[in-house]
Biopython code that builds the backbone (N, CA, C, O; Angstrom):
import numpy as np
from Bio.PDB.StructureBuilder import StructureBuilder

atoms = [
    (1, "UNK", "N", (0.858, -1.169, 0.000)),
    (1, "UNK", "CA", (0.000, 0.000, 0.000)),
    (1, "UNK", "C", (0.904, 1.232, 0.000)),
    (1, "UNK", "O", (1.950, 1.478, 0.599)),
    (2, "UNK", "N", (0.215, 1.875, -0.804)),
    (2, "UNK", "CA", (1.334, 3.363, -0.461)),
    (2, "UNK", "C", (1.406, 4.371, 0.241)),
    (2, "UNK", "O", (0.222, 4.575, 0.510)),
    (3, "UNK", "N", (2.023, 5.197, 0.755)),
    (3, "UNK", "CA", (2.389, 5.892, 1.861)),
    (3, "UNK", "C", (1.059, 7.214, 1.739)),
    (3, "UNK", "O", (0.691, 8.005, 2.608)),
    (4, "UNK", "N", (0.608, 7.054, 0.400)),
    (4, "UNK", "CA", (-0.572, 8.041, 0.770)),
    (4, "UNK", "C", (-2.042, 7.475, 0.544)),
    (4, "UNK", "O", (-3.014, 8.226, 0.459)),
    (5, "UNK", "N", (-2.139, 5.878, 0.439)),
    (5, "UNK", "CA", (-3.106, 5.360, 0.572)),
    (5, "UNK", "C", (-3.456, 5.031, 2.334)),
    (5, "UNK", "O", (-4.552, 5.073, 2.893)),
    (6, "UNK", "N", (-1.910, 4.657, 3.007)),
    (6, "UNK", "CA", (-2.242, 4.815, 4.505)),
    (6, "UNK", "C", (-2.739, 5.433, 4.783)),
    (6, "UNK", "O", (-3.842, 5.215, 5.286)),
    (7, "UNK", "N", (-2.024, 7.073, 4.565)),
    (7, "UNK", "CA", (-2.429, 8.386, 5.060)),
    (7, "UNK", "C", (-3.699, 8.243, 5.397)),
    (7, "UNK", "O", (-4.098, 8.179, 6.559)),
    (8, "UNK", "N", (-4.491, 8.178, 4.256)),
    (8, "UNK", "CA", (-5.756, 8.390, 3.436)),
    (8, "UNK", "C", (-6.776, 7.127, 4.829)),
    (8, "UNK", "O", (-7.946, 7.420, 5.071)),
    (9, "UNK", "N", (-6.364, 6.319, 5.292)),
    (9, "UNK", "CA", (-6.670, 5.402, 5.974)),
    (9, "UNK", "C", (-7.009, 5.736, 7.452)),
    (9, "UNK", "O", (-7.990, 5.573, 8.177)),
    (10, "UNK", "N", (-5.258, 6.497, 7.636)),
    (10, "UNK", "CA", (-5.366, 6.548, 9.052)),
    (10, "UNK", "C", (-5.771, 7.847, 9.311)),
    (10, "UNK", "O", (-5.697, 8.183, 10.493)),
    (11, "UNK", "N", (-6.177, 8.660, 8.525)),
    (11, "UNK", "CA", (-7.144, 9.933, 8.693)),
    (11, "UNK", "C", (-8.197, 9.476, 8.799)),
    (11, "UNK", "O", (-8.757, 9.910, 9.806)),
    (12, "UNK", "N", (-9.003, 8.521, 8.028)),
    (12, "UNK", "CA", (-10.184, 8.216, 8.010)),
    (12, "UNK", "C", (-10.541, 7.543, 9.579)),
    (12, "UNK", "O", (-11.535, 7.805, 10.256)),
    (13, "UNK", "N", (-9.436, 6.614, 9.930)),
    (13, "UNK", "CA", (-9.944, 5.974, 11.371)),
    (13, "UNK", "C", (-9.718, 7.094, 12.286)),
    (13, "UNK", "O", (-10.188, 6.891, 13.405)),
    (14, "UNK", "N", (-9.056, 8.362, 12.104)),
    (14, "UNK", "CA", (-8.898, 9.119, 13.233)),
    (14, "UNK", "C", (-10.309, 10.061, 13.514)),
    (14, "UNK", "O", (-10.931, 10.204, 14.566)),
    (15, "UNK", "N", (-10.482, 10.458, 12.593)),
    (15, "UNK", "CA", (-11.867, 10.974, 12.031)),
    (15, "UNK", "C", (-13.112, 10.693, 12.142)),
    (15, "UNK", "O", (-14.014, 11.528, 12.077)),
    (16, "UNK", "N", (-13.296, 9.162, 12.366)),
    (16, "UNK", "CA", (-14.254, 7.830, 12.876)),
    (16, "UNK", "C", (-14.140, 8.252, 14.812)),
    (16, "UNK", "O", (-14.893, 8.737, 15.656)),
    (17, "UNK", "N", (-12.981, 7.808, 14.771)),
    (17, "UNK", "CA", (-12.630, 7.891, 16.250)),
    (17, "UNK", "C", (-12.924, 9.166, 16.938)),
    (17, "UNK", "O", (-13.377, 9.178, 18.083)),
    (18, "UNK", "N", (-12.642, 10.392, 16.170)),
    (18, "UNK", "CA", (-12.564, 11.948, 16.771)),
    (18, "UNK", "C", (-14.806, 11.854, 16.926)),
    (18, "UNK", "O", (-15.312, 12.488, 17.851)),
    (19, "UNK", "N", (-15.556, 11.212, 16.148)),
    (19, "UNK", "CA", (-16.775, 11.323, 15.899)),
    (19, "UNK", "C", (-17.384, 10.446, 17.421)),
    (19, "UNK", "O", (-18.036, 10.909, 18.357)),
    (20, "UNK", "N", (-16.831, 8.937, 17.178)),
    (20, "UNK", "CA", (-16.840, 8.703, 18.256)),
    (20, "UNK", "C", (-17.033, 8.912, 19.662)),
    (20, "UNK", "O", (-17.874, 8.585, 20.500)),
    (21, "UNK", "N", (-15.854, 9.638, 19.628)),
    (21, "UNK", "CA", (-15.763, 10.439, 21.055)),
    (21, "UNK", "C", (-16.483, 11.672, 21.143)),
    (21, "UNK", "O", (-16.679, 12.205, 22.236)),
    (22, "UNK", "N", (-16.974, 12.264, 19.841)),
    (22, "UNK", "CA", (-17.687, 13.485, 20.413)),
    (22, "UNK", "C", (-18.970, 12.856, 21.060)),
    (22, "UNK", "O", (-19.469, 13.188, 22.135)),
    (23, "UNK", "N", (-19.397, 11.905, 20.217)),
    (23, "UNK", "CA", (-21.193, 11.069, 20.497)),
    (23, "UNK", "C", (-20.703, 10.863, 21.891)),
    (23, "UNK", "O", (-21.523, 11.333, 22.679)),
    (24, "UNK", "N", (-19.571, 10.283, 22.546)),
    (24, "UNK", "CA", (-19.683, 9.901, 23.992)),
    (24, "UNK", "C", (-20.214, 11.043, 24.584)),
    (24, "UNK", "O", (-21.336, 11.102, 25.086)),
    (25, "UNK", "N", (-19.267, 12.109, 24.516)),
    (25, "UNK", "CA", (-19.112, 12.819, 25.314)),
    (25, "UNK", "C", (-20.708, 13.712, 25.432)),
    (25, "UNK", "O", (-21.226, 14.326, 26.365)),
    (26, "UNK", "N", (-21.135, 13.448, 24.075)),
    (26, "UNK", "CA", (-22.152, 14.251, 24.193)),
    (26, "UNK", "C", (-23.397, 13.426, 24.615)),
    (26, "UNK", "O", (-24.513, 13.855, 24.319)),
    (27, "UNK", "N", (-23.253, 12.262, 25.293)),
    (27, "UNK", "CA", (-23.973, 11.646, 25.076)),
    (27, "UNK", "C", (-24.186, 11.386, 26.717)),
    (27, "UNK", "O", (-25.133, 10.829, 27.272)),
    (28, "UNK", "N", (-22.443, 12.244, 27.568)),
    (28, "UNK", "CA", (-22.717, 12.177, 28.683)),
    (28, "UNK", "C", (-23.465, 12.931, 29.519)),
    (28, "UNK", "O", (-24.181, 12.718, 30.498)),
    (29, "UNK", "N", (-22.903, 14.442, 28.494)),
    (29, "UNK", "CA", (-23.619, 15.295, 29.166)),
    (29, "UNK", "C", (-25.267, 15.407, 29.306)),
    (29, "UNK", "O", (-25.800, 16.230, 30.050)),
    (30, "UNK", "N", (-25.838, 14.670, 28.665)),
    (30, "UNK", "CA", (-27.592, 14.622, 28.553)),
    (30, "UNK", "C", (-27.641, 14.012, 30.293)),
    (30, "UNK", "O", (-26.867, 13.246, 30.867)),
    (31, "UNK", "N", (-28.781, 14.657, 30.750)),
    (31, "UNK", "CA", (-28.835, 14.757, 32.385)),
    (31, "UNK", "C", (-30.679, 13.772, 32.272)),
    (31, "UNK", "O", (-31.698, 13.925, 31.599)),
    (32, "UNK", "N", (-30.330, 13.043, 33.095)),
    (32, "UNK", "CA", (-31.572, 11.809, 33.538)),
    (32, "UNK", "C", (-32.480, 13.037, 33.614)),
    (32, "UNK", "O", (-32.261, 14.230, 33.829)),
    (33, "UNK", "N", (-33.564, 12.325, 33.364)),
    (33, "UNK", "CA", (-35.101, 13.326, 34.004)),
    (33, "UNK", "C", (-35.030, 13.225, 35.413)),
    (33, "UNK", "O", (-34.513, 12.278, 36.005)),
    (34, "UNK", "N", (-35.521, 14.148, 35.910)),
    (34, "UNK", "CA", (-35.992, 14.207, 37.378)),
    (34, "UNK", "C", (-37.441, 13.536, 37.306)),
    (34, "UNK", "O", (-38.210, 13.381, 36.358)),
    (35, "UNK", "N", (-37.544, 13.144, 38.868)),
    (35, "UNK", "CA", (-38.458, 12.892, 39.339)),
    (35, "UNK", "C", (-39.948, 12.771, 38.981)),
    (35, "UNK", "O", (-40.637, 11.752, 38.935)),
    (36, "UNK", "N", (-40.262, 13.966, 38.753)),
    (36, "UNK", "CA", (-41.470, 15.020, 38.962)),
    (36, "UNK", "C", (-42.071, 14.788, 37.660)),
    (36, "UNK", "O", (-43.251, 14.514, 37.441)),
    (37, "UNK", "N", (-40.723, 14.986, 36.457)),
    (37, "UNK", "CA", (-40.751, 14.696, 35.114)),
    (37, "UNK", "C", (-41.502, 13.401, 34.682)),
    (37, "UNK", "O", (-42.588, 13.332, 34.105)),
    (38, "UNK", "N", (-40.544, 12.218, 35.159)),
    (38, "UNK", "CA", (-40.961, 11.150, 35.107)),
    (38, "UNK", "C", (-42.600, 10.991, 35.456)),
    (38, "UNK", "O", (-43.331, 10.481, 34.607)),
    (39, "UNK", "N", (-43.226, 11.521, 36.937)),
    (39, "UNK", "CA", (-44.257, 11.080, 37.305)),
    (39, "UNK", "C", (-45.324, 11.937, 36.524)),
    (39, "UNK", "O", (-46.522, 11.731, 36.717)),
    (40, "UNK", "N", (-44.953, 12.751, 35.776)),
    (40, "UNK", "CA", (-46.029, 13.556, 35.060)),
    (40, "UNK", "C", (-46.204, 12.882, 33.677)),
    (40, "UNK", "O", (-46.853, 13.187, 32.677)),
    (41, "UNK", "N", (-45.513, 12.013, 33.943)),
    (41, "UNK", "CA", (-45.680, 11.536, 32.073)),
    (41, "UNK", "C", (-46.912, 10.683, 32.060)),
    (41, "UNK", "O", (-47.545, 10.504, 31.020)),
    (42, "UNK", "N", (-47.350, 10.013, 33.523)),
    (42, "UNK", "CA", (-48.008, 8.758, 33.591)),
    (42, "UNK", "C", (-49.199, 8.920, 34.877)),
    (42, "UNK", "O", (-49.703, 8.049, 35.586)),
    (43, "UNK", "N", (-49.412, 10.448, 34.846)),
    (43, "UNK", "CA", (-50.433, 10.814, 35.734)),
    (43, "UNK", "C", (-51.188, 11.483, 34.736)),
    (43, "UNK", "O", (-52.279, 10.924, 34.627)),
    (44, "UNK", "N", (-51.100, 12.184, 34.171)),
    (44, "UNK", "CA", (-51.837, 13.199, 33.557)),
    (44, "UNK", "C", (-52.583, 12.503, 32.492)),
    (44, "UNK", "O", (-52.197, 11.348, 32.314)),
    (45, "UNK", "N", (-53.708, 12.964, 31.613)),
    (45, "UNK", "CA", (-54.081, 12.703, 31.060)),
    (45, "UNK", "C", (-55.550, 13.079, 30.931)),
    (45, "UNK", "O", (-56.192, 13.608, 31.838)),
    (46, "UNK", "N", (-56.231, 12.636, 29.232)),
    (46, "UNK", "CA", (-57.493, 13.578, 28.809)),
    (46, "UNK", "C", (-58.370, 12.922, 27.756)),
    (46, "UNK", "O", (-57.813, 12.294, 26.856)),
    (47, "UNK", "N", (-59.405, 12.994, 27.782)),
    (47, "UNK", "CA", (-60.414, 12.026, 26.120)),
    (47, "UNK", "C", (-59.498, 13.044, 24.974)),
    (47, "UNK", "O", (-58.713, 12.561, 24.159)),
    (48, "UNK", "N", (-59.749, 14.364, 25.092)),
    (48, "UNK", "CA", (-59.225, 15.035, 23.856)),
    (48, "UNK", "C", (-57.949, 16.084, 24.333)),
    (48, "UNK", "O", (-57.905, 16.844, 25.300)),
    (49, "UNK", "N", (-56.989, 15.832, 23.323)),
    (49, "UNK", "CA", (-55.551, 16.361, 23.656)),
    (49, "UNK", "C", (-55.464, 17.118, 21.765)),
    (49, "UNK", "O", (-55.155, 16.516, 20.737)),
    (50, "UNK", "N", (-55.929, 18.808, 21.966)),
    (50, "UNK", "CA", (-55.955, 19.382, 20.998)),
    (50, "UNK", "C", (-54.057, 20.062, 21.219)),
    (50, "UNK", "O", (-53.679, 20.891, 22.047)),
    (51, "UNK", "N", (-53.129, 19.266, 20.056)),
    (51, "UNK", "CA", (-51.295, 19.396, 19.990)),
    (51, "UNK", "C", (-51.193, 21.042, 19.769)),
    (51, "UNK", "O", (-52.070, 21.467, 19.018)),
    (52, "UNK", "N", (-50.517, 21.777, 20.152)),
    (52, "UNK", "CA", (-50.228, 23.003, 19.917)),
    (52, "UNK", "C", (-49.182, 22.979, 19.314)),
    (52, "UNK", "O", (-48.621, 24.020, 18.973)),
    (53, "UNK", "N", (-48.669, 21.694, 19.040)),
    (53, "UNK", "CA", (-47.042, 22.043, 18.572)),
    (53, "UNK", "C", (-47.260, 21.494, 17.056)),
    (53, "UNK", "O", (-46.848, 22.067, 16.048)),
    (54, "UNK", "N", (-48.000, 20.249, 17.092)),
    (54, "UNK", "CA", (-48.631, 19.318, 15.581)),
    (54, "UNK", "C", (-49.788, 20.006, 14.911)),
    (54, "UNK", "O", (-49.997, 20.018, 13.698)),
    (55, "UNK", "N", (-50.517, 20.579, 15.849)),
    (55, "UNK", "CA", (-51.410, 21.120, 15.096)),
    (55, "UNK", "C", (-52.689, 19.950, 14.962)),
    (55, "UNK", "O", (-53.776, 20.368, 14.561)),
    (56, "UNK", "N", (-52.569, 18.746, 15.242)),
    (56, "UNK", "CA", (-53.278, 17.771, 15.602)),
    (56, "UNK", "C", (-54.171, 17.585, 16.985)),
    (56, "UNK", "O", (-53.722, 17.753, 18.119)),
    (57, "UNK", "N", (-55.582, 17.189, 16.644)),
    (57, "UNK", "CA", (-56.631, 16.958, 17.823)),
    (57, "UNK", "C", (-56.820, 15.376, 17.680)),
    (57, "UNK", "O", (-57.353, 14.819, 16.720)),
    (58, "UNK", "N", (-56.210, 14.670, 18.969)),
    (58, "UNK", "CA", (-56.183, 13.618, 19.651)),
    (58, "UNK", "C", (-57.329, 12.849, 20.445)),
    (58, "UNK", "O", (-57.516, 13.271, 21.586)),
    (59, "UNK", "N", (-57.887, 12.108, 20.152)),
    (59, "UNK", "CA", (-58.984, 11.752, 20.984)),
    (59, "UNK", "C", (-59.267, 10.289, 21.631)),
    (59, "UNK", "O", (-59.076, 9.401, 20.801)),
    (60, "UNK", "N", (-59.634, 9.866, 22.778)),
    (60, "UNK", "CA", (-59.359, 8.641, 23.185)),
    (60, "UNK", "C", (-61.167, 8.131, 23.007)),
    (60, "UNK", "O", (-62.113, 8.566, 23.664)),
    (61, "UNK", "N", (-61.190, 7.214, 22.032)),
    (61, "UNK", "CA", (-62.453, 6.894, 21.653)),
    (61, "UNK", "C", (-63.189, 5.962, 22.995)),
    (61, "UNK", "O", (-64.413, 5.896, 23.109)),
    (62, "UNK", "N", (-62.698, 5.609, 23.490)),
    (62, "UNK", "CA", (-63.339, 4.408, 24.526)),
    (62, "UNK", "C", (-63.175, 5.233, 26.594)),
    (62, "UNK", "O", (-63.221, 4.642, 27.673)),
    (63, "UNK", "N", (-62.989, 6.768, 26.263)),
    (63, "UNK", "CA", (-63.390, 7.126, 27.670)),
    (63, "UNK", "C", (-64.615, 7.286, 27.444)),
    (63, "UNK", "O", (-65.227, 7.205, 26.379)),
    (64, "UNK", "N", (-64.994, 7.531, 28.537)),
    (64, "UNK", "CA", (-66.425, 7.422, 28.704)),
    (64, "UNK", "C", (-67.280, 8.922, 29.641)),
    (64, "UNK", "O", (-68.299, 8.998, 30.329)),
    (65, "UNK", "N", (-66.074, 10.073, 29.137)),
    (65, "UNK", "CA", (-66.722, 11.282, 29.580)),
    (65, "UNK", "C", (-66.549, 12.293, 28.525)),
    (65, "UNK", "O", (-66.087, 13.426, 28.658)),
    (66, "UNK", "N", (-67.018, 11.680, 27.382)),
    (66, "UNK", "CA", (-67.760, 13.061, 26.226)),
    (66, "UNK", "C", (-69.344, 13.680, 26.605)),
    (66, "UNK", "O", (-70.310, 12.946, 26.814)),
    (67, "UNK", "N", (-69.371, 14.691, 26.633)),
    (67, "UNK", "CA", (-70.167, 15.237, 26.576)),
    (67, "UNK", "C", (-71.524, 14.583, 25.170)),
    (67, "UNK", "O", (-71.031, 14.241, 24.095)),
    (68, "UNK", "N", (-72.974, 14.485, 25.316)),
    (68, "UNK", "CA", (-73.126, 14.379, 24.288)),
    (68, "UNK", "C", (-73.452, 14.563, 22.679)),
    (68, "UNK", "O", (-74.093, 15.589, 22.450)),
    (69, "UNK", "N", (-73.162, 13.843, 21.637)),
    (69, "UNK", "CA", (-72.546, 14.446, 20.867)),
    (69, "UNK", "C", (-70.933, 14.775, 20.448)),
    (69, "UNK", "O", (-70.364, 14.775, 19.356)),
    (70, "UNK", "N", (-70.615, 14.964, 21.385)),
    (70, "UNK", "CA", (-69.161, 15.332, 21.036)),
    (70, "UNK", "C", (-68.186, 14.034, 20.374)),
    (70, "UNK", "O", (-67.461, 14.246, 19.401)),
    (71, "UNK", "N", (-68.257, 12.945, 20.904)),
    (71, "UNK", "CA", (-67.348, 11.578, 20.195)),
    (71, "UNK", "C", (-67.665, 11.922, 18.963)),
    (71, "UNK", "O", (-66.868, 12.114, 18.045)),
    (72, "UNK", "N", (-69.070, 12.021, 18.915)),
    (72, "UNK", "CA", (-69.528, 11.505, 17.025)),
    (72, "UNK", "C", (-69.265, 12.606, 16.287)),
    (72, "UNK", "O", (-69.247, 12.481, 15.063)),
    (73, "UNK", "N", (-69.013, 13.891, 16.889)),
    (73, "UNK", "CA", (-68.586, 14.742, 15.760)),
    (73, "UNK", "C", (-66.980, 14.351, 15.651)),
    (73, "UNK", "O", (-66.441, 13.859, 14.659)),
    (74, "UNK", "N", (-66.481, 14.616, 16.642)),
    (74, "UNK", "CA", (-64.795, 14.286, 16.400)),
    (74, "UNK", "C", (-64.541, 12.925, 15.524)),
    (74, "UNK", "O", (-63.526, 12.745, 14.850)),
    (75, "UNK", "N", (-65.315, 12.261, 15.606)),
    (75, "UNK", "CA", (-65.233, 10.471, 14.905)),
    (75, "UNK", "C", (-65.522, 11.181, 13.397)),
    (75, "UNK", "O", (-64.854, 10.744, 12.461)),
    (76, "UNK", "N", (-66.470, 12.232, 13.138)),
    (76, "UNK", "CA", (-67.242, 12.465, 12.007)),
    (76, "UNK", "C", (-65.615, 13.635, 10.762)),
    (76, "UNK", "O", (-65.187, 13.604, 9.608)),
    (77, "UNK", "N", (-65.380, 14.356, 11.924)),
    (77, "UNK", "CA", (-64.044, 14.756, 12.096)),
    (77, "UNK", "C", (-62.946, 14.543, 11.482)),
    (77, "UNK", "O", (-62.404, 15.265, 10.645)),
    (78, "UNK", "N", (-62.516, 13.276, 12.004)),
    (78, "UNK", "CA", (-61.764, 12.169, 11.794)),
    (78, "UNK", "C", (-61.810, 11.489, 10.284)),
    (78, "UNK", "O", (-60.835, 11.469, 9.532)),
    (79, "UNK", "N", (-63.318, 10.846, 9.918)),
    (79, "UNK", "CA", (-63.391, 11.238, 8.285)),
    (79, "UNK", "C", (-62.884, 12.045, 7.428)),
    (79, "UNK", "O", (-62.170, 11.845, 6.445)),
    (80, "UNK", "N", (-63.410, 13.185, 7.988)),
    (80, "UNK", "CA", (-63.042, 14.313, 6.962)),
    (80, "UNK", "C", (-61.448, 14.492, 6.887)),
    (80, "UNK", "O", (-60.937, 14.192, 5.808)),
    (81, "UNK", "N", (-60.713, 14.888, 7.781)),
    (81, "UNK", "CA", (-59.535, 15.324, 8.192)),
    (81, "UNK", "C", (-58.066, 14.438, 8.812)),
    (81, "UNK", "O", (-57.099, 14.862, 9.444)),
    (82, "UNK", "N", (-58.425, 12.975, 8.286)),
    (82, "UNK", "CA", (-57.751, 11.891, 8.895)),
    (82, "UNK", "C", (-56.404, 12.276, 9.193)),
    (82, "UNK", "O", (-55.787, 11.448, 9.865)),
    (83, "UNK", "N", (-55.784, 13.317, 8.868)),
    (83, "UNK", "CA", (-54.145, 13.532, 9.373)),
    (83, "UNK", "C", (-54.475, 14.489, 10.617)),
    (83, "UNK", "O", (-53.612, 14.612, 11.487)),
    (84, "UNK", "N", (-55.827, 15.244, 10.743)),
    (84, "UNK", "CA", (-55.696, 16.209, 11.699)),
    (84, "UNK", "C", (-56.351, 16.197, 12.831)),
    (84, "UNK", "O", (-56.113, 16.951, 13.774)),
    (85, "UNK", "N", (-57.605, 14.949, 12.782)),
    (85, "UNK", "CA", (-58.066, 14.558, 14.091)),
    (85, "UNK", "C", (-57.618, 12.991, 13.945)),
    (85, "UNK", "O", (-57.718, 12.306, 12.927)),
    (86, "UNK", "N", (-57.015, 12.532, 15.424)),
    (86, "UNK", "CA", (-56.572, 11.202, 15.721)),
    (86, "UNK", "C", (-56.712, 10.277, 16.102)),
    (86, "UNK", "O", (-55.643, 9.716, 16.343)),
    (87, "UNK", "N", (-57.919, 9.488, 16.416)),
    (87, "UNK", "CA", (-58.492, 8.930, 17.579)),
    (87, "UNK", "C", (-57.733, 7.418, 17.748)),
    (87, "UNK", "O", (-57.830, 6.413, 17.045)),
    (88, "UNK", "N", (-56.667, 7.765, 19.389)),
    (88, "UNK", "CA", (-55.771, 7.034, 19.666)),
    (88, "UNK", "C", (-56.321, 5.777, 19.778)),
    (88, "UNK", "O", (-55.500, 4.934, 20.140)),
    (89, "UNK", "N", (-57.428, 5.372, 19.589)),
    (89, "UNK", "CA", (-58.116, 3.855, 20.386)),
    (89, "UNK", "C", (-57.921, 3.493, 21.883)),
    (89, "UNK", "O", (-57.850, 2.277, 22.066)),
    (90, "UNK", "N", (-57.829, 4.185, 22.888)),
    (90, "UNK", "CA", (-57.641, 3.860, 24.135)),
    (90, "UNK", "C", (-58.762, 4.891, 24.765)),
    (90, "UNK", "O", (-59.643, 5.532, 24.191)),
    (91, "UNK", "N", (-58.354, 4.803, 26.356)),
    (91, "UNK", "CA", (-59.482, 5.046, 27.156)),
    (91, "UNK", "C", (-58.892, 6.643, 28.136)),
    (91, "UNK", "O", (-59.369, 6.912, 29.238)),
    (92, "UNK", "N", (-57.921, 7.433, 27.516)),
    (92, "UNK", "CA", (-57.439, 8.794, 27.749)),
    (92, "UNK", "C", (-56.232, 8.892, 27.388)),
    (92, "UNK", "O", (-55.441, 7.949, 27.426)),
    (93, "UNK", "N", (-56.009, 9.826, 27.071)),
    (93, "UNK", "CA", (-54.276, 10.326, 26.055)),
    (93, "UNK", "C", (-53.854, 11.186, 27.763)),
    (93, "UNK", "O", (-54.488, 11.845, 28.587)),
    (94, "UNK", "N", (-52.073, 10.561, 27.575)),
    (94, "UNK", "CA", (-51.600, 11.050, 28.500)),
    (94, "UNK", "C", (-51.000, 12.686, 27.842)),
    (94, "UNK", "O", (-50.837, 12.905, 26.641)),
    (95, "UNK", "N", (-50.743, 13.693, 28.959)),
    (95, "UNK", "CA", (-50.073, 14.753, 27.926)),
    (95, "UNK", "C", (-48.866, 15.336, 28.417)),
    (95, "UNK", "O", (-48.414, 15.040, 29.523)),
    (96, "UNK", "N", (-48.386, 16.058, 27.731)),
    (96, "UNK", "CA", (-47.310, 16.698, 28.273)),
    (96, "UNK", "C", (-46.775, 17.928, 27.570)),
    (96, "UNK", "O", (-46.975, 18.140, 26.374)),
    (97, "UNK", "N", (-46.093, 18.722, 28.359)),
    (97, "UNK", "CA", (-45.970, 20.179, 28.030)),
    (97, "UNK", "C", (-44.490, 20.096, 27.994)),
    (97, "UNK", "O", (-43.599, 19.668, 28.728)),
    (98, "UNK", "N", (-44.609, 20.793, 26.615)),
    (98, "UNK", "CA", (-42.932, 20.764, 25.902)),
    (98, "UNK", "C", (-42.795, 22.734, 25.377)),
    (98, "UNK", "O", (-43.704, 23.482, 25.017)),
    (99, "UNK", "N", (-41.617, 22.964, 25.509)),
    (99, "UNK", "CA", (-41.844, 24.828, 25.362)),
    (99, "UNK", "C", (-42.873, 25.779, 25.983)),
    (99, "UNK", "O", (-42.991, 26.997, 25.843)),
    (100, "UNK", "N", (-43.852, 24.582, 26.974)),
    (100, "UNK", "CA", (-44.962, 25.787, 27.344)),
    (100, "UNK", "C", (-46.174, 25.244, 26.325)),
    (100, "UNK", "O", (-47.318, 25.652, 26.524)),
    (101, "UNK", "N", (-45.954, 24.498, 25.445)),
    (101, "UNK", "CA", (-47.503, 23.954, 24.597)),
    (101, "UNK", "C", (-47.601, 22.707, 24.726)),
    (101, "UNK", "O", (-48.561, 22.110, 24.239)),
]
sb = StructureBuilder()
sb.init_structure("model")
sb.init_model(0)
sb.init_chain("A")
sb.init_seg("    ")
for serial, (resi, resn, name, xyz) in enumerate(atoms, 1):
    if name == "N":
        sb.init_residue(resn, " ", resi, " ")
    sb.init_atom(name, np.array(xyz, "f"), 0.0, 1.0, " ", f" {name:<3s}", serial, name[0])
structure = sb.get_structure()
């Protein structure tokens, strides 16, 4: 092999390696959730979760506190607009607040 096909080699593994180590490092600094975080992910929750960030209205078809009327329009909804109303199939959408939405 020739002296600038090495080169060409051992730049490439240093380069691999320099990438490497940035992913560690950056991979150390990411800090666990707290507590509070964690327990809000799996307390909260709603039949309809209108996304402020997607722009999507979420709905859990099988709770059993719609007002009435209200399922069958959102279901009716859901027809019309299938990317923009969602109906998760469960019995309440958990939520959570990301930037404040």
């Amino acid at each position: 092999m020739s002296s600038y096909l090495k080169a060409m080699v051992l730049t490439k593994e240093l380069e691999e390696r320099s990438k490497a180590e940035a992913r560690a490092k950056k991979e150390e600094m990411i800090q666990s959730p707290s507590e509070s975080f964690l327990y809000s992910l799996h307390t909260s929750g709603t039949s309809v979760a209108d996304c402020q960030l997607c722009g999507r209205v979420y709905f859990a078809e099988h709770n059993a506190g719609y007002e009435e009327g209200e399922l069958e329009k959102l279901k009716e909804n859901a027809k019309k607009y299938p990317t923009k109303y969602i109906d998760v199939n469960d019995e309440f959408i958990s939520i959570v607040s990301i930037g404040g939405k």
